[in-house]
N, C-alpha and C positions, 0 to 999 in steps of 0.2 A: 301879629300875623306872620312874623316872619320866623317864631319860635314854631307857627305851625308848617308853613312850609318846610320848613326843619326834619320837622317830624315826619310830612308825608313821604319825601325823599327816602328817608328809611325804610318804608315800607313799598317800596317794589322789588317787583324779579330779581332775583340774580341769579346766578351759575356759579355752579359746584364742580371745582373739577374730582374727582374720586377716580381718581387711575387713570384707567382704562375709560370710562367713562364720563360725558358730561352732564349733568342734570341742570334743568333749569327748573330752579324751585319759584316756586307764584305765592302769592302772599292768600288769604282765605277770601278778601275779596277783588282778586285777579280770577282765581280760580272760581267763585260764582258769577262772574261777569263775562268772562270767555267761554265759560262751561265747559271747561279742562279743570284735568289735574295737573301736578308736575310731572315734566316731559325727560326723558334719559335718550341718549344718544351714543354710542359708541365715537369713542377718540377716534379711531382710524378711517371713520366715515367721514372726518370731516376736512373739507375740501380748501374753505377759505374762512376768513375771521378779517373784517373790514369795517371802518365805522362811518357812516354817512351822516352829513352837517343836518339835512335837511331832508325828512323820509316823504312828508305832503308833495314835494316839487320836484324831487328827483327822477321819479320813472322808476321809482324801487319797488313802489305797491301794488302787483296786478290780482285780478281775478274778482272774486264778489266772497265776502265775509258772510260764512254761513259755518257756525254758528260762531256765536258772540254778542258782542256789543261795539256800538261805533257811532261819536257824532263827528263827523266832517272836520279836517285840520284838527282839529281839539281832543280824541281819544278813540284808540283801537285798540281793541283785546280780544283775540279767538283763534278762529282759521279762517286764512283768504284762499278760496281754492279757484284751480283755473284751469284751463283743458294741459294735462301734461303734470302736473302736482299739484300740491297745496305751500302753504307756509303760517309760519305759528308767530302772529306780532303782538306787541303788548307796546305800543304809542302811547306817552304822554305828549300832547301838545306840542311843541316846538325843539322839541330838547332831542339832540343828538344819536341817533342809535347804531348797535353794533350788530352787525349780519354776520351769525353762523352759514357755513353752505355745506351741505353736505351731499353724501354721492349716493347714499342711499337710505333707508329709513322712511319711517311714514311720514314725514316732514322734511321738502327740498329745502326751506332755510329758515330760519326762529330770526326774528326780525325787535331787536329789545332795547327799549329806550333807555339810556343812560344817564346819569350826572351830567351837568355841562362841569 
């Protein structure tokens, strides 16, 4: 079990930084289960880079997940959008994530679950 938890760690999101540029690449099924692709972002858009313990309890997640997929505490992947922007999260369960912000672009902040 634990050589598979292993393995699933490997296979989420991550960021690329390419210059000028940040892309967050999605794994084939992040990207069918959000109904995105991978997202780019201009370096100079972005605002803040922060990483919060606890994304369920914080007050970090507003709006309503449309489109995507999402069970309660336990898994978010899509857009949450809400009067004023949206934001692009990819939650696994309990584990730690790190908030891009940016100042402009079609996504106010990509919201992605990390290693602990």
């Amino acid at each position: 079990m634990a050589a598979l938890r292993k393995y699933y760690y490997l296979m989420m999101a991550r960021i690329i930084d390419r210059g000028d540029e940040l892309e967050l690449s999605l794994t084939k099924r992040e990207k069918f289960a959000s109904l995105h692709g991978n997202l780019i972002a201009n370096k100079s858009d972005l605002i803040s880079r922060k990483v919060v313990e606890n994304p369920w309890r914080s007050q970090l997640l507003k709006g309503v997940r449309s489109p995507g997929t999402g069970i309660p505490f336990y898994l978010l992947l899509g857009t949450m959008r809400y009067r004023g922007g949206k934001d692009f999260a990819i939650i696994y369960g309990n584990k730690p994530v790190e908030v891009f912000e940016f100042k402009s672009g079609p996504y106010k902040r990509w919201i992605i679950s990390k290693e602990k």
